[in-house]
C-alpha positions as CSV (number, residue, x, y, z in Angstrom):
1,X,25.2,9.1,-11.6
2,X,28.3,7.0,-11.6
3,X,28.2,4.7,-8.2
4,X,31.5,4.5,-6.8
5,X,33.2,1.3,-5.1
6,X,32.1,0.7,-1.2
7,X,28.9,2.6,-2.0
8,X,25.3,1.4,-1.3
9,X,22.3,1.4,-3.5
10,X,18.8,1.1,-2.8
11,X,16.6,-0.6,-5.8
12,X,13.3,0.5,-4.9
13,X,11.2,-2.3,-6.4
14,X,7.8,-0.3,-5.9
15,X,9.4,2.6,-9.1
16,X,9.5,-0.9,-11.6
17,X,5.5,-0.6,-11.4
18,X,5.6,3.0,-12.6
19,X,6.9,2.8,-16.2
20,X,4.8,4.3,-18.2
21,X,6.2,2.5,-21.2
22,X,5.6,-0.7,-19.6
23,X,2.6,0.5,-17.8
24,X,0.0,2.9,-19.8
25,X,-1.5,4.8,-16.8
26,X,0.6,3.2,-14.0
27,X,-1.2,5.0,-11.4
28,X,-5.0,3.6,-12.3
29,X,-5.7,0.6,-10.8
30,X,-6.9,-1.9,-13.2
31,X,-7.6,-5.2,-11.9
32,X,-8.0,-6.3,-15.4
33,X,-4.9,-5.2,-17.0
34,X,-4.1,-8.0,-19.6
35,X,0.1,-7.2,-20.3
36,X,0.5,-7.1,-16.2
37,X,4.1,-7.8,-15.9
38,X,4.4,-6.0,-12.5
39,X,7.6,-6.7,-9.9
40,X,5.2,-6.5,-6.4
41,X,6.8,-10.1,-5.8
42,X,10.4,-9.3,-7.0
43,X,11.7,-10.9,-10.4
44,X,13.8,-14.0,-11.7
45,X,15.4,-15.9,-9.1
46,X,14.5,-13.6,-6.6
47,X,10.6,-14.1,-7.1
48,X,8.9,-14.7,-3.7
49,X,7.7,-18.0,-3.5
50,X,4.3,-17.4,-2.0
51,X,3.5,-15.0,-4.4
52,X,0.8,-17.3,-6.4
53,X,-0.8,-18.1,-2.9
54,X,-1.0,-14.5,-2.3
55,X,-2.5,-13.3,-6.0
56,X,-5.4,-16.5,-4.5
57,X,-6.3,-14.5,-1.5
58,X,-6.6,-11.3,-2.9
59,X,-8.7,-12.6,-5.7
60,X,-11.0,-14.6,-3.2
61,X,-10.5,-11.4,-0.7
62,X,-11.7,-8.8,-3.8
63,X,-14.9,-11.5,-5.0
64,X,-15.8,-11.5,-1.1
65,X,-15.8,-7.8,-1.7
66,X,-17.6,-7.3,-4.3
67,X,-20.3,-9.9,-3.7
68,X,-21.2,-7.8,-0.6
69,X,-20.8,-4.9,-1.1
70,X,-20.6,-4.2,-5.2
71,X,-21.0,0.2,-5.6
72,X,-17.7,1.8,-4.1
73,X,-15.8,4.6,-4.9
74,X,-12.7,7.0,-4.1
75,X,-14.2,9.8,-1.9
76,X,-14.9,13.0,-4.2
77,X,-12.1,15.6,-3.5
78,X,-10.0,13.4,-1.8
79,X,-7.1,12.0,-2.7
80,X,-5.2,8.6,-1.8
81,X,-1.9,8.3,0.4
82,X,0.8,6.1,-0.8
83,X,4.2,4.9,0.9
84,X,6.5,3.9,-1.2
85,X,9.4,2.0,1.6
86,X,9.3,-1.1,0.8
87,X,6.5,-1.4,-1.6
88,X,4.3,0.8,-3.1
89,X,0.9,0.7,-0.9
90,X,-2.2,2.5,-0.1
91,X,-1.9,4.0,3.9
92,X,-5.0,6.3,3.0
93,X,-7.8,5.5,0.9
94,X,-11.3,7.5,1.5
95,X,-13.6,5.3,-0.1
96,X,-17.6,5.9,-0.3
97,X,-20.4,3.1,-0.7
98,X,-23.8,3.2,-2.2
99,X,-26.5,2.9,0.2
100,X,-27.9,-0.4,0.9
101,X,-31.5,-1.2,-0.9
């Protein structure tokens, strides 16, 4: 669709993540994905510049996790909610643990 002069678009950065040429299964989260070339923190000269800071906390915040609480898993039968305005994130996620022993 041509876009005409003194029109707006909206670039939704979250739809980048969803190539699937780019991205075999884009919608399984793999936190070990080696070619990871995602735009969550924007691209080129528009990168944010905290991003590296922010991949640190999630790393420390997803060990922290795991170390205490290691068997989790999406809810059988349910499904996640996502909202895609401005980026692509979970609002919904019915998770289930494995009992304590």
């Amino acid at each position: 669709m041509p876009v005409r002069a003194g029109e707006s678009v909206y670039l939704g950065w979250a739809t980048a993540n969803l190539d699937a040429e780019t991205f075999p299964n884009p919608l399984e989260v793999k936190l070990d994905r080696k070619d990871n070339r995602h735009v969550a923190f924007a691209a080129g000269i528009h990168r944010c510049l905290g991003s590296h800071l922010a991949r640190l906390e999630l790393r420390t915040a997803i060990d922290e996790f795991h170390q205490r609480i290691a068997r989790y898993w999406v809810t059988e039968g349910a499904e996640p909610k996502y909202d895609g305005i401005p980026v692509r994130q979970t609002v919904f996620l019915p998770l289930s643990f494995a009992r304590a022993t």
